[in-house]
C-alpha positions as semicolon CSV with decimal commas, in nm:
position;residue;x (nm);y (nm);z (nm)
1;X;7,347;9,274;10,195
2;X;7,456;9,342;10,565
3;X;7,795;9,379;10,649
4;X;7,992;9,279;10,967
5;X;8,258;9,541;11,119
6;X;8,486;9,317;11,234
7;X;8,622;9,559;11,526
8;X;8,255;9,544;11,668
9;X;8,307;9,196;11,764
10;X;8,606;9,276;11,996
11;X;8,526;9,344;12,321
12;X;8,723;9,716;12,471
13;X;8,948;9,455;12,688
14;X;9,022;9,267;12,371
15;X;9,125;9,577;12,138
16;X;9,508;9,714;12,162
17;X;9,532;10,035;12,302
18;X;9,719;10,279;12,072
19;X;9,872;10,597;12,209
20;X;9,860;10,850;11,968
21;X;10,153;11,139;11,989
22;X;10,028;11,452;11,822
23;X;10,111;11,797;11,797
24;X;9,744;11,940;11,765
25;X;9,419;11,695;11,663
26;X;9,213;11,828;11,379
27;X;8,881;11,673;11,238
28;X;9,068;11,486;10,926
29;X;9,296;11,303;11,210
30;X;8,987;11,279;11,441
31;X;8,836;11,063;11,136
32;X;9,118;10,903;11,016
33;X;9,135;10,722;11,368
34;X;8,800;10,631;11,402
35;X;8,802;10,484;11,094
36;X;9,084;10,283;11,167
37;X;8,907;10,148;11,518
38;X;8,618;10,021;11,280
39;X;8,821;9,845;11,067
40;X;9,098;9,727;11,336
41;X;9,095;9,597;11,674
42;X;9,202;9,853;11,826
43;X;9,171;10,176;12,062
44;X;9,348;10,494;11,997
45;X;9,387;10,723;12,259
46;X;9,585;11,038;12,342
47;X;9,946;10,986;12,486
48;X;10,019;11,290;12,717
49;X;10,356;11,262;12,640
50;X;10,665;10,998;12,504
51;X;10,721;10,834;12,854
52;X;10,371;10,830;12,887
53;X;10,321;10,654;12,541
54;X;10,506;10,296;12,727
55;X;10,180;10,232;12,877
56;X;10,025;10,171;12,567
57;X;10,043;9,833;12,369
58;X;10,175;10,078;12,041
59;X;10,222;10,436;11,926
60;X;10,111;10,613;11,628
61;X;10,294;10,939;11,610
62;X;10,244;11,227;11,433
63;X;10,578;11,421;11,464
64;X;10,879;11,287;11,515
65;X;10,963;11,103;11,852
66;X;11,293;11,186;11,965
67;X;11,625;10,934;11,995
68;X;11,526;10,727;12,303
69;X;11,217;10,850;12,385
70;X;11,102;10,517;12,341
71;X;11,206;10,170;12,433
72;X;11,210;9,965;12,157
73;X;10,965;9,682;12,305
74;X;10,681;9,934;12,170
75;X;10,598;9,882;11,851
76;X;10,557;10,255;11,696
77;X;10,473;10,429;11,375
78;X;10,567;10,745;11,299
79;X;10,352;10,961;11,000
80;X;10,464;11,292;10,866
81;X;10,316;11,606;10,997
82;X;10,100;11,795;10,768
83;X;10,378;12,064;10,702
84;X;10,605;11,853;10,589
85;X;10,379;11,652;10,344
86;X;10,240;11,950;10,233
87;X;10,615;12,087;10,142
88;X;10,736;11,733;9,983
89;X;10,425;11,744;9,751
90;X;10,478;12,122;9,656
91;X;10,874;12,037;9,571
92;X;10,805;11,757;9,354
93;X;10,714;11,772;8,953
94;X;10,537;11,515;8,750
């Protein structure tokens, strides 16, 4: 049975370009985000910094973003950093 990846039939003018806002980029991130352009329609890219992240049609961050950093016309997610998943999971008892 062949399958279709729906993000292959967007053209790079067509997908939204995501600036990503990251502390360091490791290999599980590296995949995470690729994985995420072949399912989505979009484009992440590296945001050198906040301001620079308004050029971008949204932001995935991976640390905090700081009170006003943004405007809020751009749509933004923020994720916890490693550390502090890491700790929350350690704390907890099931």
């Amino acid at each position: 049975m062949m399958t279709i990846d729906a993000a292959e039939l967007q053209t790079d003018e067509q997908r939204k370009r995501i600036g990503v806002i990251a502390g360091r980029e490791d290999a599980y991130r590296q995949r995470l985000l690729a994985i995420l352009e072949s399912a989505f329609p979009v484009r992440f890219e590296q945001a050198k910094s906040h301001a620079a992240a308004e050029d971008f049609d949204g932001v995935l961050a991976f640390d905090e973003i700081p009170a006003g950093a943004l405007s809020n016309d751009v749509p933004h997610l923020v994720l916890p950093s490693e550390s502090r998943t890491t700790k929350r999971e350690t704390q907890g008892t099931l």
